[in-house]
BALOBA-1460 file (C-alpha; in Angstrom, 3 decimals):
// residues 94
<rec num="1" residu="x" x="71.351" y="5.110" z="43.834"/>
<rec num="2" residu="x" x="70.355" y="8.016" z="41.607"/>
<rec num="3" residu="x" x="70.874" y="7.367" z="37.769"/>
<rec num="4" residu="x" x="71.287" y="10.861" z="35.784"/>
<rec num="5" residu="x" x="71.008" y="9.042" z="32.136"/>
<rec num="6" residu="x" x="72.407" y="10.941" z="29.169"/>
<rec num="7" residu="x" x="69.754" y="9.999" z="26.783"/>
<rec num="8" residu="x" x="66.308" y="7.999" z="27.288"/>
<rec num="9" residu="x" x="64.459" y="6.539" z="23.813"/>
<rec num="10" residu="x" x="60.817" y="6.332" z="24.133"/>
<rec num="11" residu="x" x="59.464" y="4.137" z="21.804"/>
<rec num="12" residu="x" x="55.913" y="5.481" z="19.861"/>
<rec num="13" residu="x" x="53.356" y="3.312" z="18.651"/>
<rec num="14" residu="x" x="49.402" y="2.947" z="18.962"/>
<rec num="15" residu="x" x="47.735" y="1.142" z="21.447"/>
<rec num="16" residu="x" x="46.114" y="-1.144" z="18.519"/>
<rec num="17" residu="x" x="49.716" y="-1.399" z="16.935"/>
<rec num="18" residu="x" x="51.333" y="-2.871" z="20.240"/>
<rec num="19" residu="x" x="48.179" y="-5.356" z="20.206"/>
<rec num="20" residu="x" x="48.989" y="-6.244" z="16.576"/>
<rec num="21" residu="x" x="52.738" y="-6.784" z="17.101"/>
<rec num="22" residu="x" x="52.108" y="-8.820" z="20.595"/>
<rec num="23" residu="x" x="49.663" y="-10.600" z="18.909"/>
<rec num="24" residu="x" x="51.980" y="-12.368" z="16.530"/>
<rec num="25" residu="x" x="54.910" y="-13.267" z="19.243"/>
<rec num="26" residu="x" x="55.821" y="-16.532" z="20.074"/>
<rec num="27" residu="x" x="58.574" y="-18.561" z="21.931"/>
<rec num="28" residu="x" x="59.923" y="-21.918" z="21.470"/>
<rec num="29" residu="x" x="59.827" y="-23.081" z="25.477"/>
<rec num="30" residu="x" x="62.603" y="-25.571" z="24.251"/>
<rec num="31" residu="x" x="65.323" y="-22.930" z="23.173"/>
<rec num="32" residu="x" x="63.791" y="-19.398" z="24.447"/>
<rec num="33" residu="x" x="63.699" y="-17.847" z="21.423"/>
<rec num="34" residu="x" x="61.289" y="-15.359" z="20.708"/>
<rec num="35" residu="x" x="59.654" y="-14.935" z="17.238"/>
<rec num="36" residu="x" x="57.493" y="-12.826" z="15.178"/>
<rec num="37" residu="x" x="55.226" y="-15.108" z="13.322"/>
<rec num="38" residu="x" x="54.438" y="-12.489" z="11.052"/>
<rec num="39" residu="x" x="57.999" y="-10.991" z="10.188"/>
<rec num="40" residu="x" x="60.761" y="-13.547" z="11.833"/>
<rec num="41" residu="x" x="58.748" y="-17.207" z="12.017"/>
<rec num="42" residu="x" x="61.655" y="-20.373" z="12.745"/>
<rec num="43" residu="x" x="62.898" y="-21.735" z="9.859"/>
<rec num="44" residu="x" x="62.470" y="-25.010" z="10.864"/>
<rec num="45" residu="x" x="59.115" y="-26.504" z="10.802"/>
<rec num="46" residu="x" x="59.709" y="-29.128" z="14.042"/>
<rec num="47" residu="x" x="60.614" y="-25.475" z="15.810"/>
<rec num="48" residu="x" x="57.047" y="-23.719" z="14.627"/>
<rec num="49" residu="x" x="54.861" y="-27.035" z="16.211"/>
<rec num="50" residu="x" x="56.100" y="-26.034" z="19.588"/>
<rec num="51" residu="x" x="55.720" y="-22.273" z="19.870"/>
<rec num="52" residu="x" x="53.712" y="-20.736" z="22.320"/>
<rec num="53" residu="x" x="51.864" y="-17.690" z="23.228"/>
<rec num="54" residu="x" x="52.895" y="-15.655" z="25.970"/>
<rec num="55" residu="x" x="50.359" y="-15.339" z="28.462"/>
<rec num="56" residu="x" x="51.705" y="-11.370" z="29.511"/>
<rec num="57" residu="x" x="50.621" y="-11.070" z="25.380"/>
<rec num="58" residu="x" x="46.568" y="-11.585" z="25.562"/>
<rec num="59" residu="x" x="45.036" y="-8.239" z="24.109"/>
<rec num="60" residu="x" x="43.285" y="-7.017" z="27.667"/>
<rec num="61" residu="x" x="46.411" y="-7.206" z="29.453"/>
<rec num="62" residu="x" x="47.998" y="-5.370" z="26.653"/>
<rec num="63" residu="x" x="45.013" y="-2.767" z="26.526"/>
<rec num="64" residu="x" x="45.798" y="-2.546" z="30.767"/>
<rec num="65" residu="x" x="49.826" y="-2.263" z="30.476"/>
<rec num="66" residu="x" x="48.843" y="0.322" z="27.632"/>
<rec num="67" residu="x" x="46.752" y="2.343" z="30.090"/>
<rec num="68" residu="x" x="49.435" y="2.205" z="32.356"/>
<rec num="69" residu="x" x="51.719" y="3.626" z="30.268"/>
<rec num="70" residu="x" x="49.516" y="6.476" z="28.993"/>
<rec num="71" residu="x" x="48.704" y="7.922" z="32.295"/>
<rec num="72" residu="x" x="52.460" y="7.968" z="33.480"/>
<rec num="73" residu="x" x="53.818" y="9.529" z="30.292"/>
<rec num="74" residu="x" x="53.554" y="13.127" z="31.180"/>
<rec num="75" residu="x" x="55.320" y="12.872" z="34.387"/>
<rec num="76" residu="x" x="58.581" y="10.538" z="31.999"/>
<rec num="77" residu="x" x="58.714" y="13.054" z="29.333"/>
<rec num="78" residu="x" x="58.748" y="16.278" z="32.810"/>
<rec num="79" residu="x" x="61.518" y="13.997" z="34.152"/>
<rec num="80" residu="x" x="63.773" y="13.059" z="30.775"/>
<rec num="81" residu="x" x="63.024" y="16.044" z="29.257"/>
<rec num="82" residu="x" x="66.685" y="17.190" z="28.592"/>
<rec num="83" residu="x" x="67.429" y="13.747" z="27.223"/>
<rec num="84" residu="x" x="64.621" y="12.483" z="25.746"/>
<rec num="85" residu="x" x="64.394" y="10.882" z="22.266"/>
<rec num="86" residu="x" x="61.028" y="9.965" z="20.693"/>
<rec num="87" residu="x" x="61.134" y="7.116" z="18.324"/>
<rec num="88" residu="x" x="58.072" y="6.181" z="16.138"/>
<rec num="89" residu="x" x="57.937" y="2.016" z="16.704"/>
<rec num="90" residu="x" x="55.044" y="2.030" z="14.465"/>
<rec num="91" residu="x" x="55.158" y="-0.312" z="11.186"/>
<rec num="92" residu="x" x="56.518" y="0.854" z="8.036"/>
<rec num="93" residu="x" x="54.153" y="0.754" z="5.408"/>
<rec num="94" residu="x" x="54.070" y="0.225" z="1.659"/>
């Protein structure tokens, strides 16, 4: 099957900025729930004991998928090109 998309959104952000924001996700194996434990940590304190790291989230594999990504970029933006929408992920600053 052959998908013709009307738009694509490619998501910007740094290589160091995707390590950061990895970095600092968590999941509660219990519920599935996926936190920031910078920005969105659980309320509930019983909830924070029993988060874990993801293992896909250790900084070389993220340095590796980032690879990945940059040297197949030129050939997503030749494809999407008529529909293609960069958004900056990066943090806001203040």
């Amino acid at each position: 099957m052959r998908v013709n998309p009307n738009l694509v959104c490619m998501f910007e952000q740094s290589q160091e900025e995707s390590i950061n924001k990895l970095s600092a996700r968590r999941i509660d194996p219990m519920t599935g729930e996926l936190f920031n434990t910078d920005i969105n940590p659980p309320k509930f304190e019983s909830q924070n004991l029993r988060l874990q790291r993801l293992p896909g989230d250790a900084e070389d594999l993220v340095r590796k998928r980032f690879q990945s990504w940059t040297e197949n970029i030129t050939m997503l933006e030749e494809n999407y090109k008529n529909c293609l929408l960069a958004v900056s992920a990066e943090r806001l600053t203040d």
